[in-house]
C-alpha positions in Angstrom: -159.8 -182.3 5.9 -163.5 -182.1 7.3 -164.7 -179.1 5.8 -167.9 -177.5 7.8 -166.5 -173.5 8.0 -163.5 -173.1 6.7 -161.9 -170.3 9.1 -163.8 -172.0 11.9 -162.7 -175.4 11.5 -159.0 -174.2 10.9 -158.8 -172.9 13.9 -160.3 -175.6 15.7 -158.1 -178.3 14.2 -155.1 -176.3 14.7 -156.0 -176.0 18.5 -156.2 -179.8 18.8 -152.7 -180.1 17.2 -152.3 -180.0 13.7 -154.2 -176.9 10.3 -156.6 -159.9 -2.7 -158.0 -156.5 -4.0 -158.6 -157.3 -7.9 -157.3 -154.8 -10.0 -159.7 -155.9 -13.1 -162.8 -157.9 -13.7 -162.5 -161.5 -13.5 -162.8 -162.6 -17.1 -164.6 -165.6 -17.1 -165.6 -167.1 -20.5 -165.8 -170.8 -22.2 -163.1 -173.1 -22.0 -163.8 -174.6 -25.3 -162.6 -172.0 -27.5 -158.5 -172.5 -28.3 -156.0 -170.4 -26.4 -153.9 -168.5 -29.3 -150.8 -169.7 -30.1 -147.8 -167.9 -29.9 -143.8 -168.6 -30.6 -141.5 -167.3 -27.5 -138.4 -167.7 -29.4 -135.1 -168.4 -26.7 -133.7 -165.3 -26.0 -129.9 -165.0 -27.5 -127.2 -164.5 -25.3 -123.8 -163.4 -25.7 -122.2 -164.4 -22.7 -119.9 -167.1 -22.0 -121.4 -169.3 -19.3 -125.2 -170.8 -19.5 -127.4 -168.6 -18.0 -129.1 -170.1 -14.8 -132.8 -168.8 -16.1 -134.2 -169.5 -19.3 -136.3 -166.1 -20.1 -138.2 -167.3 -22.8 -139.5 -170.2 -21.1 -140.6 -168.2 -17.9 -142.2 -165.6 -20.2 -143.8 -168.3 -22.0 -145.4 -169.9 -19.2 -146.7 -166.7 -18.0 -148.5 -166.3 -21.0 -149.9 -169.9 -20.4 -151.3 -169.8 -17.4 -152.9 -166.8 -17.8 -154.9 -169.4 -20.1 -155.3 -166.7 -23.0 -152.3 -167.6 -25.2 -150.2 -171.5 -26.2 -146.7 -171.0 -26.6 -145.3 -173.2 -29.7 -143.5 -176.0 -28.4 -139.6 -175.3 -29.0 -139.0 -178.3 -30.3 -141.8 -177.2 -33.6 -139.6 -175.0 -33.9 -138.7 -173.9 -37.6 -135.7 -171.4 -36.9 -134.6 -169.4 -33.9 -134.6 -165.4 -34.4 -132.9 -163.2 -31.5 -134.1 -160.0 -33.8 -136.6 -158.3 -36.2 -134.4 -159.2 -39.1 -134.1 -162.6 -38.8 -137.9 -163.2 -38.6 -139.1 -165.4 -41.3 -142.7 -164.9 -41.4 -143.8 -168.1 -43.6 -141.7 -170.0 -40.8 -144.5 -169.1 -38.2 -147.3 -168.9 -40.2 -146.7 -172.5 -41.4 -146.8 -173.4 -37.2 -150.0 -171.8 -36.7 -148.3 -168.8 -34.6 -150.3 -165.9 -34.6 -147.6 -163.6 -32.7 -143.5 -164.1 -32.5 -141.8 -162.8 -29.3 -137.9 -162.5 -30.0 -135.3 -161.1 -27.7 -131.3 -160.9 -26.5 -129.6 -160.7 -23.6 -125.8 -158.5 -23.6 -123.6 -158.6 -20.2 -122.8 -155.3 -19.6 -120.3 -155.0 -16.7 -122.2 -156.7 -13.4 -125.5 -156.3 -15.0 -127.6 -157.7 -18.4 -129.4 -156.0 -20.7 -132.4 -157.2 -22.5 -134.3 -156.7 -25.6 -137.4 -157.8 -26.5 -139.8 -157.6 -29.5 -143.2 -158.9 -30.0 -144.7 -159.0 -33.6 -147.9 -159.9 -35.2 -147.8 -163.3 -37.6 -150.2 -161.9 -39.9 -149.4 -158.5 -41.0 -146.1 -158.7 -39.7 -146.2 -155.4 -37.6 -144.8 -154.9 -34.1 -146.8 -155.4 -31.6 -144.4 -154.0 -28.6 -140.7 -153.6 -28.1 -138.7 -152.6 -25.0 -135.6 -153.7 -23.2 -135.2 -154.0 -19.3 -131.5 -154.8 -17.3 -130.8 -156.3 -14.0 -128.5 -158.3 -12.3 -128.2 -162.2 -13.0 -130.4 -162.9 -9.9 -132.7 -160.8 -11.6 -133.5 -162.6 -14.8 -136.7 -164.2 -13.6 -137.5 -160.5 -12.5 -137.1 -159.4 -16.1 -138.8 -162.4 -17.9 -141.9 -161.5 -15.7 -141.6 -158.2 -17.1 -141.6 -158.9 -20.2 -144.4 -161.2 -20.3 -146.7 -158.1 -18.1 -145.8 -156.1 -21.0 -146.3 -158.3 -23.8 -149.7 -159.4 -21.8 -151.4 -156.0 -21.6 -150.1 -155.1 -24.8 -151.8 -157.8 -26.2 -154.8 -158.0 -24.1 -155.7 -154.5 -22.6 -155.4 -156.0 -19.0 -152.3 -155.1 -16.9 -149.9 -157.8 -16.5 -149.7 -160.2 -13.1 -146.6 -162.0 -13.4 -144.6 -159.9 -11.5 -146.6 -160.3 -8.5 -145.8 -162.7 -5.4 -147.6 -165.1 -3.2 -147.6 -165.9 0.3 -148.7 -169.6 1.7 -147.7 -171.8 4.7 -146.1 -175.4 4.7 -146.6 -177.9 7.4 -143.8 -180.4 7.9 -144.2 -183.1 10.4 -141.7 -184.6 11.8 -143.5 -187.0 14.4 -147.0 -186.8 16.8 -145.9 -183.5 18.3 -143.0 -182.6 16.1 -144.6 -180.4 13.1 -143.1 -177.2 11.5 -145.3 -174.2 10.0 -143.8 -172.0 7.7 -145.1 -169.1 6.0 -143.0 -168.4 2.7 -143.4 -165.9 0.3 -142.5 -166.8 -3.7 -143.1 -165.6 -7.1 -146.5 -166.0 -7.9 -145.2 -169.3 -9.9 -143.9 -170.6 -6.6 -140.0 -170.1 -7.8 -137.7 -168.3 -5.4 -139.5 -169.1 -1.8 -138.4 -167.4 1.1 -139.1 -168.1 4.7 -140.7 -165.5 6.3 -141.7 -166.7 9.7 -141.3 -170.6 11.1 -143.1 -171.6 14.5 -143.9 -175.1 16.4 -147.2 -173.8 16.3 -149.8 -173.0 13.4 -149.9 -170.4 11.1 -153.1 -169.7 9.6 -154.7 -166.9 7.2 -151.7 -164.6 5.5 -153.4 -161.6 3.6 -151.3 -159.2 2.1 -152.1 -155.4 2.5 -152.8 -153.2 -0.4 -149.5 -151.6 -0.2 -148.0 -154.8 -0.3 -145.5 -154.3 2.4 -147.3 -155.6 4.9 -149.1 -159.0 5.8 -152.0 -160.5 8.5 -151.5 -163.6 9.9 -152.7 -165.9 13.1 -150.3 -167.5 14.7 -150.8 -169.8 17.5 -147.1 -169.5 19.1 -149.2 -168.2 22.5 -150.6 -171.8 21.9 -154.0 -169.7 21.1 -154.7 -168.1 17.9 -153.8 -164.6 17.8 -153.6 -161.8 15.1 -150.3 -160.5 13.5 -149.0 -157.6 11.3 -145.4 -158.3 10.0 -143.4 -155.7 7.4 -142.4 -157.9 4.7 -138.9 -155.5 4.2 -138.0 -155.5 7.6 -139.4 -158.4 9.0 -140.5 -156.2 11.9 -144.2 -156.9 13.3 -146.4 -156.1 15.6 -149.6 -158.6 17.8 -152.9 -156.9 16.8 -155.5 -159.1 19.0 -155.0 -160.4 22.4 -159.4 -161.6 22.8 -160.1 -165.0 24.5 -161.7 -167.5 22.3 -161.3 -167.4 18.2 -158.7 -164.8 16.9 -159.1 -165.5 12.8 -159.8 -165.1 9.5 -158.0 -161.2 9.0 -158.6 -158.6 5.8 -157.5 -155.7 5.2 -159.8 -153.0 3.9 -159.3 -151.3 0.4 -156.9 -148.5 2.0 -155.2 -150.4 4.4 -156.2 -148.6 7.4 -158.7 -151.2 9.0 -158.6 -154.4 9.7 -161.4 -157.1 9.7 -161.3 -160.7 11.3 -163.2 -163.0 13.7 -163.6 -163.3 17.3 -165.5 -165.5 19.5 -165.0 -163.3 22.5 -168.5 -162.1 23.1 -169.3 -166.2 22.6 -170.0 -167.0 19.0 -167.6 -166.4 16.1 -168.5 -163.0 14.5 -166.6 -160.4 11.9 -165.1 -157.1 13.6 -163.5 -154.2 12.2 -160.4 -152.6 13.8 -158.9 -149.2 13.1 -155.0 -149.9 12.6 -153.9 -146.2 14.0 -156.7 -145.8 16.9 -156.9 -149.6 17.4 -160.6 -148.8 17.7 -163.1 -152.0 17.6 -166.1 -152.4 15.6 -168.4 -155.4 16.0 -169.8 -155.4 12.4 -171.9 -158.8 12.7 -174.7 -159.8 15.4 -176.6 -163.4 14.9 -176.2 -166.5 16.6 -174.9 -168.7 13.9 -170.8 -168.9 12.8 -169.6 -165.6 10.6 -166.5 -165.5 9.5 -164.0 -165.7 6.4 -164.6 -161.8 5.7 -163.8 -160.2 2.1 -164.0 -156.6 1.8 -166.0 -154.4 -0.7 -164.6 -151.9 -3.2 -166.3 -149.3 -1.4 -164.7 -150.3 1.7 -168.4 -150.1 3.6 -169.8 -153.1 2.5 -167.9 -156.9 4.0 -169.2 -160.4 2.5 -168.4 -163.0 4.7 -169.7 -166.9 5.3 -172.2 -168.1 7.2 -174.6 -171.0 8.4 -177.4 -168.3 9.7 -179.5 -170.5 6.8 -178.7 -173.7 8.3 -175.6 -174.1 5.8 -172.5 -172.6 4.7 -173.5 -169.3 2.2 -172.4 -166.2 1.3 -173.6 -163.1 2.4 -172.7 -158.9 2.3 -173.2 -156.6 5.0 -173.0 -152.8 4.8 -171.0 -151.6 8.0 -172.7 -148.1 8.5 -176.4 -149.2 8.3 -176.1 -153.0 9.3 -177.9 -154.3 6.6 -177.7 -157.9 5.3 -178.2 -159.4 2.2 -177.5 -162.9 1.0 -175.6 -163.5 -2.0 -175.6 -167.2 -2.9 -178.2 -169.5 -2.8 -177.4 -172.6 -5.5 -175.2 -175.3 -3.7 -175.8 -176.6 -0.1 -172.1 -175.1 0.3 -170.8 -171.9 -0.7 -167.7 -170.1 1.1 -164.7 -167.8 1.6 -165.7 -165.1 -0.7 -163.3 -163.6 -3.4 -164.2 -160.5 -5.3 -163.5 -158.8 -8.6 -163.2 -155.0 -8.3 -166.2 -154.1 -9.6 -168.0 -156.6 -7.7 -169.7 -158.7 -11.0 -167.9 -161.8 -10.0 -167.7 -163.8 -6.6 -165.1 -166.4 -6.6 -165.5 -169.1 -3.6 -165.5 -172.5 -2.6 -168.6 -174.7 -3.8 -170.6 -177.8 -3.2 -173.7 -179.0 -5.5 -174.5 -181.8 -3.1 -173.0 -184.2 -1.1 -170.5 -183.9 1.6 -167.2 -183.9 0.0 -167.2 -182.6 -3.2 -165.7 -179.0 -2.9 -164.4 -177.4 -6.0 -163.4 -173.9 -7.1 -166.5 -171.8 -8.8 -167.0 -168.0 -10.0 -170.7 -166.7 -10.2 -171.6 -163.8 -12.2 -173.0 -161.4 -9.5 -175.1 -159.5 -12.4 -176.8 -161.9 -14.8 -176.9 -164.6 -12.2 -177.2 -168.0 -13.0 -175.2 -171.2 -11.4 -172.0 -171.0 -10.5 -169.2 -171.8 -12.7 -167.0 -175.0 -11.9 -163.3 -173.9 -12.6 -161.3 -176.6 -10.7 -161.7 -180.0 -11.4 -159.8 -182.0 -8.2 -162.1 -182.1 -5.1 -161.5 -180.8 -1.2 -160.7 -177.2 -2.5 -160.1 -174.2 -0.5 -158.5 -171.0 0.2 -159.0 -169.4 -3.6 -157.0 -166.1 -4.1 -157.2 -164.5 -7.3 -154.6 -162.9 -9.3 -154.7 -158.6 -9.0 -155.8 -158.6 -12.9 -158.3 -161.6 -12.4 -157.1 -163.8 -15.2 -155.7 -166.3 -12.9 -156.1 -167.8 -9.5 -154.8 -170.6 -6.8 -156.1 -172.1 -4.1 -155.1 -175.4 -2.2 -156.0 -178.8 -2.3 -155.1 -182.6 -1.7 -153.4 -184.9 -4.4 -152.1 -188.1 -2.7 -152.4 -187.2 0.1 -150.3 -183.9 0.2 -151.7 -180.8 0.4 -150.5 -178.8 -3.1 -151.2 -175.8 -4.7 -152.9 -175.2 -8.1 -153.2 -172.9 -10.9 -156.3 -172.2 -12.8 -157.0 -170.0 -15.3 -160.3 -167.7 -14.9 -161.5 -168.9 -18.3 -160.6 -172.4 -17.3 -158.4 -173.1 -20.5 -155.2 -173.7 -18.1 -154.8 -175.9 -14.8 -151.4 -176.9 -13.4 -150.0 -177.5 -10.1 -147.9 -175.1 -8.4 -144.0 -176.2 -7.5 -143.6 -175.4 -4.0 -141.6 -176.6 -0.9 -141.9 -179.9 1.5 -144.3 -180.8 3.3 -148.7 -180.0 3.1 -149.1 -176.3 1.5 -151.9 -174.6 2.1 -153.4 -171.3 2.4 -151.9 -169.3 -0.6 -152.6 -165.3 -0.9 -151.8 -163.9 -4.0 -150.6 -160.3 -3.3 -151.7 -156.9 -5.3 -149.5 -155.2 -7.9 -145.8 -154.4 -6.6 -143.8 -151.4 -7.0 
């Protein structure tokens, strides 16, 4: 994809016929250091049939990717405990295991009851206990929770693995024949579901804070315009109806405003629209291409991208008093602005030099410096970061499909993200879920 401005040049490729609010700082650290290991013991069951989830391998790979811990491999595996009891400590402590997760799974009538148990290798104390129940669909449901509990147990930092993600697939079936989809999964990728399918693009799905409700730009007018849809109900409502460029929505820390581009006055710049009065706001006023806005935790100040320096950089503007101040300057590319919630570390899409080599990098807002290279394929975009910051994904191109990856914030884990047919792009991880 020719990458110039990335909410600009979407929406200009989709015309000719193609196409987070952070909870926690962003913790990123040194790759070098080792992830500690840890034994996630499969979960006994007392059932008759094979369960259609494997628990201990979803909590496992939770505790993976969040590139923090390295689950023994099952097959090192010295014994198999489903309880405190049956823990042989000399077992693990001969594999290098600092910590041994155990846990069973009972039928009760319709539903399953788990038990869990997390213990320390070394003085052989508990580290966290609980039990959770749920149906048999429900199973992923309860691995994830077990692995957010485990997590901030561990860590201090609330667990994101019960949290879901929204991106859009592009099938095509011949010249004019192609198929958007915007699905909604586990923030994995397991369990997609469609929630809207059109002939026409699909562009720029944001989750609301609440997380019952999603932005979108849909060209199904055959010109981009802005969308809210209820995830629950499926009910939604058209939000901008402007000649020109309709693009790039966010929604503001409370969920009352919306942000996004329009061309309508002649140039691509951010406005701010109040969801009850429907109230506009032109926030931006230059000549040169604004867009891709990210909103402050203060929910008064917006970064956004723009080439008012000749290229692609990031910059903040305060919405009250108008003033501008630009945020990167290393890289002849930098774009589509993520935050952490304190606003130490921008996430974004970066280039060095040259005119393809766009990769994934965080930048400490504080202490300064260059920006740090977490993704290691090229022709990234669309970065979203996981509500706790330990994680994030964004899209890019391996043989020729567009794919989703995971990367860990401290770089120690990178893996692709199983999704459905077709090119995926555009991922937005959503926040914490009730």
């Amino acid at each position: 994809m020719n990458i110039i401005l990335r909410g600009l040049v979407l929406l200009l490729c989709c015309t000719a016929g193609l196409a987070v609010a952070d909870d926690k700082n962003i913790a990123v650290v040194g790759g070098a250091n080792r992830a500690i290991p840890i034994a996630v013991v499969p979960f006994g069951w007392q059932g008759g049939s094979v369960l259609p989830e494997d628990m201990a391998d979803i909590v496992g790979n939770d505790l993976r990717n969040s590139g923090m811990y390295e689950p023994i491999p099952r097959q090192n595996m010295i014994s198999l405990p489903t309880q405190a009891s049956e823990i042989i400590y000399r077992d693990w402590q001969a594999l290098g295991a600092q910590y041994v997760l155990v846990g069973s799974i009972v039928p009760s009538g319709a539903r399953l009851q788990v038990q869990y148990a997390l213990f320390n290798v070394a003085t052989q104390q508990q580290v966290v206990a609980g039990n959770v129940g749920g149906t048999l669909d429900q199973l992923r449901d309860m691995a994830h929770y077990v692995a957010d509990q485990s997590f901030e147990k561990l860590t201090g930092i609330k667990g994101a693995f019960s949290t879901k993600m929204l991106y859009v697939t592009a099938e095509r079936f011949s010249v004019n024949n192609t198929r958007y989809t915007l699905q909604r999964s586990d923030y994995d990728g397991a369990r997609g579901v469609t929630l809207l399918q059109s002939r026409e693009p699909i562009l720029s799905p944001r989750y609301a804070p609440d997380g019952r409700r999603i932005a979108y730009v849909s060209f199904e007018q055959r010109r981009p315009r802005i969308f809210i849809q209820h995830v629950d109900t499926g009910r939604r409502e058209q939000i901008t109806n402007f000649e020109g460029l309709n693009g790039a929505p966010a929604f503001s820390p409370d969920g009352n405003r919306l942000a996004f581009v329009l061309s309508k006055d002649g140039n691509p710049e951010i406005y701010v629209m109040d969801l009850g009065s429907r109230q506009l706001q032109r926030v931006t006023n230059h000549y040169a291409i604004d867009t891709e806005p990210f909103w402050g935790k203060d929910g008064q100040t917006i970064y956004f991208t723009s080439d008012r320096a000749g290229k692609p950089q990031v910059y903040k503007q305060n919405i009250a008093s108008g003033a501008v101040e630009r945020v990167t300057f290393t890289g002849n590319y930098n774009a589509n602005p993520k935050l952490s919630a304190d606003e130490k570390t921008l996430v974004m899409i970066h280039r060095q030099d040259g005119f393809t080599n766009f990769k994934v990098a965080a930048m400490d807002l504080v202490r300064g410096g260059a920006p740090r290279i977490l993704s290691e394929t090229s022709l990234d975009d669309s970065p979203t970061v996981a509500p706790n910051g330990t994680m994030l994904i964004y899209a890019t191109r391996q043989q020729g499909r567009g794919v989703l990856m995971l990367v860990s914030t401290n770089g120690r884990a990178r893996l692709p993200i199983p999704t459905a047919q077709g090119d995926v792009r555009e991922p937005s991880w959503s926040p914490y879920l009730n």
